[in-house]
N, C-alpha and C positions, 0 to 999 in steps of 0.2 A: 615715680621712683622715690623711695624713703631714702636719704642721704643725710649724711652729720649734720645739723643745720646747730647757731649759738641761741635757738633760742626754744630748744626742751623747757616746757613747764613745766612744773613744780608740782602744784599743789591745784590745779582747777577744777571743781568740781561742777561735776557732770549729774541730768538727773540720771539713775538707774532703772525707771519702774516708770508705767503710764500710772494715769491717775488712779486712785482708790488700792491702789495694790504696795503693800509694804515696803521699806525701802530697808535693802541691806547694810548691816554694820558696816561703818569705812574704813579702809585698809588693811585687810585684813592678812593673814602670812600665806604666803603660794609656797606651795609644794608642788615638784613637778618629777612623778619617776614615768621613765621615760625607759621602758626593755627595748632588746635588741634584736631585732628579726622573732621578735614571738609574735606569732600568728592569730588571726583571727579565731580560731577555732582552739586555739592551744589552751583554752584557759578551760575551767571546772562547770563554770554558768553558763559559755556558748559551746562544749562538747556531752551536753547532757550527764555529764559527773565523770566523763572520761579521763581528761586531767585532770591532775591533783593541785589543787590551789587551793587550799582552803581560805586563807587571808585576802587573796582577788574577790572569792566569791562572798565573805563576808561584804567586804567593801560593797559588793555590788549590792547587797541590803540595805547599804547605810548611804548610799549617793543614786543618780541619776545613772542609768546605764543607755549608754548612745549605740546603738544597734549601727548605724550606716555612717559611722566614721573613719575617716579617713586621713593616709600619710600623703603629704604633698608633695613627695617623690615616690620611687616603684624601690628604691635601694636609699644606702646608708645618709650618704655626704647629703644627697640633696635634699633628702626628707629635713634632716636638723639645719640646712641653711632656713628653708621655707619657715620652719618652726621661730629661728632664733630673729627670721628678720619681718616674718608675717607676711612675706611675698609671693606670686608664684614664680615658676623657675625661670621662666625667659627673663624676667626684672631682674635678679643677680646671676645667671649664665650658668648656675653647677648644675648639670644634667648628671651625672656620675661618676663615678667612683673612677679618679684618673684621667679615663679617657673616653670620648661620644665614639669610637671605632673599635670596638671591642668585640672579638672573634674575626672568622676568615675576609679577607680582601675581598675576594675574587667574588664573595657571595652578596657584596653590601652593593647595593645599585645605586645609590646616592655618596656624595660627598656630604659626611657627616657637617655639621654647627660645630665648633671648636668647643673642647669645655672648659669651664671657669675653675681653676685649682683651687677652692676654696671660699669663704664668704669675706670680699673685701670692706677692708677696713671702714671704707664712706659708710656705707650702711648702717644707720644707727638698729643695735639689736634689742627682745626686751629687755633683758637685763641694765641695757644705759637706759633706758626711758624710766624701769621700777627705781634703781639708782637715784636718776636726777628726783626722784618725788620723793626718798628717803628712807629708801626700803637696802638692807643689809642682802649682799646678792655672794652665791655660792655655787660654785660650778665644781660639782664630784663626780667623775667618771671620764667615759668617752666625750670626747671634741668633736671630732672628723673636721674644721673647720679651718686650720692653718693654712697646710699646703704653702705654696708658693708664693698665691696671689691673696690668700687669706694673713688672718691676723689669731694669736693667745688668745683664752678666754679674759685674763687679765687685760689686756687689751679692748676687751668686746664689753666691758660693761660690767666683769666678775670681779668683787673684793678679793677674794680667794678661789684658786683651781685644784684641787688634787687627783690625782690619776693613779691606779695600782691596779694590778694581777694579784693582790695579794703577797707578792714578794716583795716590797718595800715601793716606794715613791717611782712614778716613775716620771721623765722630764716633760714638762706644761708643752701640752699639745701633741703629744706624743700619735704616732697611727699603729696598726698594725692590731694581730690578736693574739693571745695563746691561753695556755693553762694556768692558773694558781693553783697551790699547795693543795694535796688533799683533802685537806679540810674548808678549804676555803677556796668552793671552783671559780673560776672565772675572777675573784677577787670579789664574790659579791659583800660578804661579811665586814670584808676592811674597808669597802668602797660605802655600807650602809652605815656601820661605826663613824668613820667620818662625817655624813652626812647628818648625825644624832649629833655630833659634837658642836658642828658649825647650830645647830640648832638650839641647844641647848649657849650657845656661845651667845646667840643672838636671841635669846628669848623676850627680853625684855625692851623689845623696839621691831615693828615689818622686817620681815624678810622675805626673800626669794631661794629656794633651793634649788637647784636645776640637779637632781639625781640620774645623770645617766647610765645604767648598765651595758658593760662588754654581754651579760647574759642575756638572750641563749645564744649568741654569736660562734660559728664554728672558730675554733675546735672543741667540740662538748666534751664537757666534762663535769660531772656530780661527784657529791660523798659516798663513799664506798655504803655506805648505809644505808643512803635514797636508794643506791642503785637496786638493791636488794629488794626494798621497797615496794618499788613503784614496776619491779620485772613483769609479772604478771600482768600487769594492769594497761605497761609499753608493749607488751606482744598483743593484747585483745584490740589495740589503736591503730597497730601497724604500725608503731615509731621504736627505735631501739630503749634501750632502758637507759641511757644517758643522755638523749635527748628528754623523755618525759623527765628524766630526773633531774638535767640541767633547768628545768622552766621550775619543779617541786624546789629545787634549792632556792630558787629566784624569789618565791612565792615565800618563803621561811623568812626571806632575809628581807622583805617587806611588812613579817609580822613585827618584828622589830624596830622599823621603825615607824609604823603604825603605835606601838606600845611607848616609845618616846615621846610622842606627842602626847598621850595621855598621861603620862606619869609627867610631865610639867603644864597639865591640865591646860592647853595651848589646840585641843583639838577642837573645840565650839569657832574659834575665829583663826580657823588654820581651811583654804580651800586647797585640795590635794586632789590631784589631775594622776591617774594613771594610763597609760597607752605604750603605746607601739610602734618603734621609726618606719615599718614597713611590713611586706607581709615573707610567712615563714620560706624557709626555702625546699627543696624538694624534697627533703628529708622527712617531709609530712604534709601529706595532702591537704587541701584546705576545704576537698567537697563538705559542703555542696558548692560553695566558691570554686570558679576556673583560675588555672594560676596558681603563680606563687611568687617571691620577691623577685624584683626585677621587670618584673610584668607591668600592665595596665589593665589587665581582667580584676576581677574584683580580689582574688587570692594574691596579688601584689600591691594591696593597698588599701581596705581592707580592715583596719585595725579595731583591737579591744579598745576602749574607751569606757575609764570608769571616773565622773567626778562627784567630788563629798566636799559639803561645805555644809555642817548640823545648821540647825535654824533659820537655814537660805534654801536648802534643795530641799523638798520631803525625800523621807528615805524612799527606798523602795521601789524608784519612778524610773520609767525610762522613756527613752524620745527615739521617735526613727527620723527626723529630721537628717538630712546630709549635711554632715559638716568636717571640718577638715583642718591640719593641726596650723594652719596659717589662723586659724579663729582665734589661739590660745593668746596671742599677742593682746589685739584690744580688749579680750576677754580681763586679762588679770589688770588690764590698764583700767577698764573700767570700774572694777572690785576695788583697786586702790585709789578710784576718784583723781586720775592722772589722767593729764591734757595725750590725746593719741595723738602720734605723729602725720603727716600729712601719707596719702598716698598708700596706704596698708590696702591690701589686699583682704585683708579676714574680716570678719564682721566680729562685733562681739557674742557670744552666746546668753550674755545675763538676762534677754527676755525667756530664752528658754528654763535657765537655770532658776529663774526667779517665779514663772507660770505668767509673765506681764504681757508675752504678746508672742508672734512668728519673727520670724528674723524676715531682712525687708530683701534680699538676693534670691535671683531666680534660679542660679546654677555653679557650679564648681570647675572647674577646667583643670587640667596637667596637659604638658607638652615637653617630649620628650622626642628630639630631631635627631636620633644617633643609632647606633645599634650595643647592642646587650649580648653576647657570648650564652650558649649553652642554655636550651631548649626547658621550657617550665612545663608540669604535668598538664595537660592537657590545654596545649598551647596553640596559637596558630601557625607556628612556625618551626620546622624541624632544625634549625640551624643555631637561631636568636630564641634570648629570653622574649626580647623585643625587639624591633623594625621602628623607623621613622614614624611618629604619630601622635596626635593631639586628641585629648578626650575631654566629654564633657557628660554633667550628671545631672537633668535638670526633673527635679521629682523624681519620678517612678521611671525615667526614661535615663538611656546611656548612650553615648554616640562614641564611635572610635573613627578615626581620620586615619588612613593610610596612606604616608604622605610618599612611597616608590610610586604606586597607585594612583594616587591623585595625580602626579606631577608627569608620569610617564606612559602611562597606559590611557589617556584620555578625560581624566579628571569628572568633573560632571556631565559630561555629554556620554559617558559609556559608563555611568554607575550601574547600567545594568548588567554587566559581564564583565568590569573590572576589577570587583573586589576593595574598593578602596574606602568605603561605608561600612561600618556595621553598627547596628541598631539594638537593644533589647530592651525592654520590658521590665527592669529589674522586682518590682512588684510578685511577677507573675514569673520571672523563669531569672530566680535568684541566681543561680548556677551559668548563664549566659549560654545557652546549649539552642537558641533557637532566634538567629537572624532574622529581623524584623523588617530589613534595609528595601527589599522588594516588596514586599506588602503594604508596610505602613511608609507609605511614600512621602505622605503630606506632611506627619511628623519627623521624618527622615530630611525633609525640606526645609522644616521651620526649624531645628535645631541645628542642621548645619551652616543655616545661615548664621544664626547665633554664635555657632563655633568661629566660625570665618572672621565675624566683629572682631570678638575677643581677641583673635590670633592680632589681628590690626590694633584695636587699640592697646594691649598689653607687648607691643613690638615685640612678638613672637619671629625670632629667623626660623622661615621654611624650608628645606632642604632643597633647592632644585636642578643643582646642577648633577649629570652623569658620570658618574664613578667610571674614569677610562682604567680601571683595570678589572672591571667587572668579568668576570669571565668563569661562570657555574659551570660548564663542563669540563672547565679545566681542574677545577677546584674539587669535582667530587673522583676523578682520575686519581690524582695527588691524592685524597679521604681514602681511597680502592686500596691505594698501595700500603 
């Protein structure tokens, strides 16, 4: 577990590169925009030009595009804990958003994991580790991160936090969503202007920008002039024309500050991460992905991933490597030649980003011991987004752990009529439409064993005691009426 320890380095430098293969500029400025609940499929380059994004899918010419990346939560809070502390979820306790007991009682057959209100203070995040090595750090947008048991971004390692809807300032750490002005949905315009200012503020020394957007987070909302726009083009997707238009505005307001970094000529040694806390919500399918946020099928997690960093990445390139937004931590730690903290979870990505080698991890996990409210398109479950459950992603293979299943219906001894495995192929049946759990047994074996480590040595709580108020016929009587 990564906790406050007095003795963050500085300045230790680390190689980047095996031998014969270039070594990247040191320290270079991190840019981090980070959208909100926009989907995997929502962008211009992975909806074959059905979204509108022209400045994503620039980007995606000018950086590395990550085909099988991934949010290290299925929702909001716990994806940007994992992010800010490089952890997975069982090491700081946020499973979701509030509460692990989310929808009907009577239907949960386990006694949820309790959840963590927030990412506590111990935990050192990146922003103190870029800090301690002398990098200028900026925290613009959504937090999700206080809470109760959490701490401010000022607190967490940020020189400065600013937050807005577009209708003025609103208070450091603030939760919740709504509309900005007209002109300005979501607040993304006021939220990206700040973001150019702190940049421009800090040009002439490292920085760290952490741009996170409220957009496309419900309640949608676009310029009366996207809406117009993009109508046509939202009915042939099957999404309203304020959803595609809320992602068109999102996309505008990053051409923006893509153009600030060049107009203070800061873009050659500026590396700029874009992605996605999770995946979209029902509001747009994610096929051929199953799911959608909230989930653990691939359409809840899922994410675009685009990074540019000139002179280090070739343009144009892309990697199907899995990787996952706990990477980002040693990733910008390595770029700025900063000693990583003990106990990270992520790997860095600069052999991939650099072309110097494979990353040295055999697989990814989530664990998610709660249940999830209100059923995702083609889901397994008519009640929950999601059920009690630990996944893992090892190559071309996906395992999901059903942990009512595992703990109550006979566990491994009746995997063959219990349902508590499922297996795919992601390779071969991107979509997840075809369990593999009975056939390919051996690999069903070997990765569950794998999963089971993990669960032990990352002190995963398993869910196993009996929910005594369970009681589904009672519960769907009470739905009757």
């Amino acid at each position: 577990m990564t906790v406050r320890h007095s003795t963050l380095a500085l300045f230790a430098l680390a190689s980047l590169a095996t031998a014969g293969a270039a070594e990247p500029p040191a320290r270079p400025n991190i840019v981090l925009v980070f959208a909100d609940d926009l989907g995997w499929r929502d962008v211009g380059y992975q909806s074959d030009g059905a979204f509108l994004t022209p400045n994503i899918d620039a980007l995606a010419k000018e950086g590395m595009v990550f085909t099988d990346a991934y949010a290290g939560g299925g929702n909001c809070a716990p994806s940007r804990a994992c992010l800010m502390s490089g952890l997975y979820t069982p090491r700081h306790g946020l499973y979701a958003v509030g509460r692990t007991d989310r929808g009907p009682k009577q239907m949960q057959r386990l006694v949820p994991v309790p959840n963590t209100d927030g990412l506590r203070p111990a935990f050192v995040t990146v922003a103190e580790s870029l800090k301690a090595a002398g990098y200028a750090t900026g925290h613009i947008g959504k937090w999700h991160l206080a809470g109760k048991d959490g701490a401010k971004p000022t607190d967490q390692g940020f020189d400065i936090s600013y937050d807005s809807f577009g209708n003025g300032e609103l208070e450091e750490g603030s939760e919740g969503n709504q509309k900005g002005p007209p002109g300005d949905p979501k607040g993304i315009y006021t939220l990206t202007r700040k973001a150019c200012e702190f940049i421009e503020d800090n040009k002439e020394r490292p920085f760290f920008c952490y741009l996170a957007h409220h957009a496309i987070h419900t309640p949608l909302q676009t310029r009366p002039e996207t809406r117009e726009t993009v109508r046509k083009r939202a009915q042939e997707a099957g999404v309203t024309a304020d959803y595609m238009g809320c992602t068109y505005d999102f996309d505008d307001s990053l051409g923006m500050l893509l153009g600030k970094l060049k107009e203070l000529d800061l873009e050659k040694n500026t590396l700029l991460v874009f992605t996605s806390d999770n995946g979209a919500t029902n509001a747009s399918s994610q096929e051929p992905l199953r799911g959608n946020k909230g989930g653990y099928y691939e359409g809840g997690i899922r994410e675009p991933l685009i990074i540019r960093w000139p002179g280090v990445i070739a343009p144009g390139t892309r990697s199907t490597v899995p990787v996952i937004n706990q990477d980002f931590y040693p990733t910008f730690l390595a770029a700025a030649r900063a000693t990583r903290p003990d106990g990270l979870d992520g790997e860095s990505l600069m052999p991939l980003l650099t072309g110097s080698g494979p990353l040295q991890r055999s697989a990814i996990f989530w664990h998610f011991p709660g249940y999830l409210d209100r059923p995702v398109i083609r889901g397994r479950d008519p009640v929950f987004r999601t059920r009690p459950v630990t996944v893992m992603r090892s190559g071309d293979w996906k395992l999901h752990l059903y942990h009512e299943e595992w703990e109550l219906d006979g566990g491994r001894e009746r995997l063959a009529t219990n349902r508590a495995v499922e297996l795919y192929n992601l390779r071969q049946d991107i979509g997840e439409r075809h369990d593999l759990a009975l056939t390919e047994t051996a690999k069903r074996d070997e990765l569950l064993d794998q999963l089971l480590a993990w669960t032990k040595s990352s002190g995963a709580t398993i869910p196993d005691a009996p929910n005594p108020s369970y009681a589904p016929a009672k519960a769907s009587r009470k739905k009757r009426k």
